[in-house]
N, C-alpha and C positions, 0 to 999 in steps of 0.2 A: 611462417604461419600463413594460412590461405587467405587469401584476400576475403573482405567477409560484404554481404549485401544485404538491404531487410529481408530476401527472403532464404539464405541460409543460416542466418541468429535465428537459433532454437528452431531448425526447421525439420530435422529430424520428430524430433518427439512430437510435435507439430501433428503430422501427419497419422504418427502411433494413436494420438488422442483424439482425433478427427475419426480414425479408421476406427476404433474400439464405441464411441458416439454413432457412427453410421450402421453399427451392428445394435445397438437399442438399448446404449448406457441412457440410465434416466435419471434426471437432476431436476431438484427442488427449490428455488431462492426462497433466498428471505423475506418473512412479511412482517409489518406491523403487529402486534400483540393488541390486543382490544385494549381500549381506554385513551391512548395517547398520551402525551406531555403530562408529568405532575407537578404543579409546580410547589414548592417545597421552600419555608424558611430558613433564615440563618441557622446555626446551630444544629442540633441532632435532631433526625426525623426516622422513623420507623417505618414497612412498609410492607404489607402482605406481597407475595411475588404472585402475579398470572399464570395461571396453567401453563399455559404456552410460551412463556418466558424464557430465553435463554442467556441473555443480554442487554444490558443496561448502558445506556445513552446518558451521559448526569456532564450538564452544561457549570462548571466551576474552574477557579481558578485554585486550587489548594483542597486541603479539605483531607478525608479520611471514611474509608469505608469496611461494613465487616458482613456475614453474610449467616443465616441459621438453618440447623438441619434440624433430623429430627436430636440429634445431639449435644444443642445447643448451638449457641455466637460460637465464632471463629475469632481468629487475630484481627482487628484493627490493620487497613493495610493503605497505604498511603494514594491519592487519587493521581495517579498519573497521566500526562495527557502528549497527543504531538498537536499543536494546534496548525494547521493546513490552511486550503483558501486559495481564493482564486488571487485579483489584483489588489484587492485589500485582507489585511492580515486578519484570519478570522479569531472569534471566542474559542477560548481552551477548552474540549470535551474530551471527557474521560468514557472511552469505553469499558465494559466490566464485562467476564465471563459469571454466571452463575453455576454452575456445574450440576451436578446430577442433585436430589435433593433439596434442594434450597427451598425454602420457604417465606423467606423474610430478608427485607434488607433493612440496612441502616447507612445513614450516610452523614456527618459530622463536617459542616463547609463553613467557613468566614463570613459566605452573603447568601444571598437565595437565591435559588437556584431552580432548575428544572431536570424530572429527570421523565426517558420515554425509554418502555421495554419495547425489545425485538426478540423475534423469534426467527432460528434459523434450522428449523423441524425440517425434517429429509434430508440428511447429508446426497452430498452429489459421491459419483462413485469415482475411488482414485484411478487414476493413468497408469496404464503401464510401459507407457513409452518413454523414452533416453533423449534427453536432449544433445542432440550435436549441434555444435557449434565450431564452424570454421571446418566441416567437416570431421570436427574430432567425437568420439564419443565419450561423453563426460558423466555419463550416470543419474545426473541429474533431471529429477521428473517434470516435465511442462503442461500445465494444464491453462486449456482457453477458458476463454468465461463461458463458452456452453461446459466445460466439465467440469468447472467451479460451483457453476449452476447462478449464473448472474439473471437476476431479470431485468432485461433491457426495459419492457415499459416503463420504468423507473427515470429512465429517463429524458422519456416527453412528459412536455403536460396535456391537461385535458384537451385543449387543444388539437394532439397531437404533433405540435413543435419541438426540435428537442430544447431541453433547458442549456444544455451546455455543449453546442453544436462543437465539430473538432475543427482547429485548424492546425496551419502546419507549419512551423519554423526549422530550420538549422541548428540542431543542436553545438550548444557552446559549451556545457558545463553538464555532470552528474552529481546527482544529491544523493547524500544515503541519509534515509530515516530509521526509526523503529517503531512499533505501534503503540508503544507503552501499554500491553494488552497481552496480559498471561496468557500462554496457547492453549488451548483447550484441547480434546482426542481427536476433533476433526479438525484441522488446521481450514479447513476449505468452509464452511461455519463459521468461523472466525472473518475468514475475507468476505462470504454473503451481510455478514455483519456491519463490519466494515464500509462498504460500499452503501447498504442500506443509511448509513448513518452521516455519510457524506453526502449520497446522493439527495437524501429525503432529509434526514434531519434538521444535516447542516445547509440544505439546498443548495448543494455545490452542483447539483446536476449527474453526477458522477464519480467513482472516486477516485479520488486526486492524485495517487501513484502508479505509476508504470506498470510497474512491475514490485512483487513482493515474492518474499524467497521465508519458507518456511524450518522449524528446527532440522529438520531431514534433507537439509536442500531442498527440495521441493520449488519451483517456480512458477510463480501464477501470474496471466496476462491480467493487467489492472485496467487502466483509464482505456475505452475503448478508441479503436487510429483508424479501424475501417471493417468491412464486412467477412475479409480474408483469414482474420483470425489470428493475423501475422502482430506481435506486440510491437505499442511504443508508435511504428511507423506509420506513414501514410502510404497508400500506394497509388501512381499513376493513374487519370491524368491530375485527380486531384490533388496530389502531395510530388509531384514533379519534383526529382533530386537537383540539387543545387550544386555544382559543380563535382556532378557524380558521386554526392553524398547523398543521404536518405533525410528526408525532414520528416520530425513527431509533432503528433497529436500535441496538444498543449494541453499540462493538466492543471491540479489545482494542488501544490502540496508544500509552495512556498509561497506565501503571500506576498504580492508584487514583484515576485520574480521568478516567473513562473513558463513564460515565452522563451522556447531554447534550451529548458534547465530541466533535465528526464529524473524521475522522481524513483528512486527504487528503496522500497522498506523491507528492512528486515523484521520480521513477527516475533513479538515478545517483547517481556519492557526489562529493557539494560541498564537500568538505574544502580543497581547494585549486584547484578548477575552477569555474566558478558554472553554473546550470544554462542552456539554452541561452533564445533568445528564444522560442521556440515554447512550450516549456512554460510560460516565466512568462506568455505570454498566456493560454495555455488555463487555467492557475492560478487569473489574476485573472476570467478569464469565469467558473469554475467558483465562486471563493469569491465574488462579487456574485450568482449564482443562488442559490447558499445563504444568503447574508445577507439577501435581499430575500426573499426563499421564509420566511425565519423570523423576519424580523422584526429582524436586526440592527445594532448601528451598526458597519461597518466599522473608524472608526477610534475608537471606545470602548475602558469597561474595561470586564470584566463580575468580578461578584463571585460567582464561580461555588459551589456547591454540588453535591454530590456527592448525590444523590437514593436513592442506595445506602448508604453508607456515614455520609455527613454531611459528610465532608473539603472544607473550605473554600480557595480558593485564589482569589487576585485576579490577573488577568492582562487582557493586552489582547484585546479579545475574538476577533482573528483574532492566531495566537500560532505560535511556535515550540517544539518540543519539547522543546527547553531551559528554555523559561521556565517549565516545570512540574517538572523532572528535571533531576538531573546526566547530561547526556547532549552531546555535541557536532553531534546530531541538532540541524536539519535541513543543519551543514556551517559551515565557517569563513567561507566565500567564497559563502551564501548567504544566512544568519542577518543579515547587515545590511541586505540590500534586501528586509526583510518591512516594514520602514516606506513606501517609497515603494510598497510593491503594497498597502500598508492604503488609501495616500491614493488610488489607481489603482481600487481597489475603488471605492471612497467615490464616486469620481466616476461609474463606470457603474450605482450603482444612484440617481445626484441625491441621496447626502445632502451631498455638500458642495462 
């Protein structure tokens, strides 16, 4: 396999999607929805939805939710969450798609809560570029945050400082999440969501994973590492490789161990579904570009250190969100086939 650098991971499609943007692809982020935070008692609350509404932000820990057309309530569906976070472990928030229709929510929680609509009106327009990796072409679609349609002011504050400036460590270890977040028709909607709701909600500054990989394969650059577009990495002089390996951005998608630890989610919630074939391929292309780009053994331990803080943790070095957090992240019905996608790894980069 070719030796791999940050700028040939995903740099094919890279370019497809840079080049199709420079021809006058237009993208819309996500805004706030009028009104703000509501804040909402224990028990069941009812709730006209905003015009502009496409997504629901609801701060709980448990709970149950269901949603009205003009056909009535739907099924009661359970509040699922990945809780993220920079060096402390943050509050569990459950994203919600509304779908076409919807008029009303409800929402059935243990304590009180809060909940804030987003709206992710203007899909950005898909990529039609191939991601190669390692020189191979793998099929798989790569969109930056300009084709995502991220809005960076989101980022600073009034100020103009950003909230959650990048730095750059040595990656040690890979994390797979999930969003706990039924995918909607626009997958790329779902991630202006997303990122809105990390960046602003949860005032993480940004949102907290690398990279996330949709039901279609699909690949979206997440936490941003620098101006070039390139995911994950830094690039020169400010992210200087460390013995000719590449150092990442630090995100925020594992509370207190988050320095060295590249955060990749898979979109949709795998509590009781597993995710589809598509994404586990594009997964395993993505974690063997990372592991061979940084030098890892897929199906190792690493004995990780926290280069911020100090906090020590021993995990497998391609790992579930769980195996760092009491978290149900990355799904009941997903969290066992991260064995067989370590060995799957292992073999497209020849360590075993």
């Amino acid at each position: 396999m070719t030796d791999l650098s940050r700028r040939n991971v995903l740099r094919g499609a890279l370019a497809a999607s840079v080049a199709a943007l420079a021809a006058g692809t237009a993208v819309r982020a996500a805004h706030a929805a009028p009104g703000g935070p509501t804040a909402l008692a224990a028990g069941r609350s009812a709730r006209p939805v905003g015009p502009a509404a496409t997504h629901l932000s609801v701060a709980s820990n448990g709970g149950r939710w269901r949603t009205r057309t003009a056909s009535g309530w739907g099924d009661w569906r359970a509040l699922a969450s990945c809780p993220a976070g920079h060096e402390n472990p943050a509050n569990a928030r459950a994203l919600l798609p509304l779908g076409p229709g919807v008029v009303e929510y409800e929402v059935d929680v243990p304590a009180s809560t809060s909940v804030a609509e987003l709206s992710t009106a203007g899909a950005a327009a898909r990529s039609t570029g191939e991601a190669r990796i390692a020189g191979l072409t793998t099929g798989k679609q790569y969109f930056p945050r300009s084709a995502w349609g991220a809005d960076e002011s989101l980022r600073f504050r009034a100020d103009g400082s950003e909230s959650f400036p990048a730095a750059y460590f040595p990656v040690q270890t890979l994390t797979v999440h999930h969003t706990a977040l039924p995918v909607g028709a626009d997958p790329a909607a779902d991630v202006r969501a997303i990122y809105r709701d990390h960046a602003v909600n949860q005032d993480f500054g940004d949102i907290g994973y690398h990279l996330l990989i949709d039901p279609l394969g699909g690949v979206y650059e997440g936490r941003w590492s620098g101006t070039d577009q390139h995911p994950v990495f830094g690039a020169p002089p400010r992210a200087k490789p460390v013995d000719g390996k590449p150092r990442m951005s630090n995100g925020a998608h594992v509370g207190g161990y988050n320095a060295g630890n590249v955060g990749v989610c898979v979109m949709g919630d795998f509590t009781t579904e597993p995710p589809s074939a598509q994404a586990v391929d594009s997964l395993v292309t993505v974690l063997a570009a990372l592991s061979q780009a940084c030098g890892l053994d897929p199906v190792g331990r690493t004995d990780y250190v926290n280069p911020i803080s100090g906090a020590t943790r021993s995990v497998d070095t391609i790992s579930g969100h769980r195996d760092w957090l009491a978290t149900q992240c990355p799904g009941e019905r997903f969290f066992p086939e991260l064995a067989g996608i370590r060995a799957e790894v292992a073999k497209r980069v020849g360590g075993r």
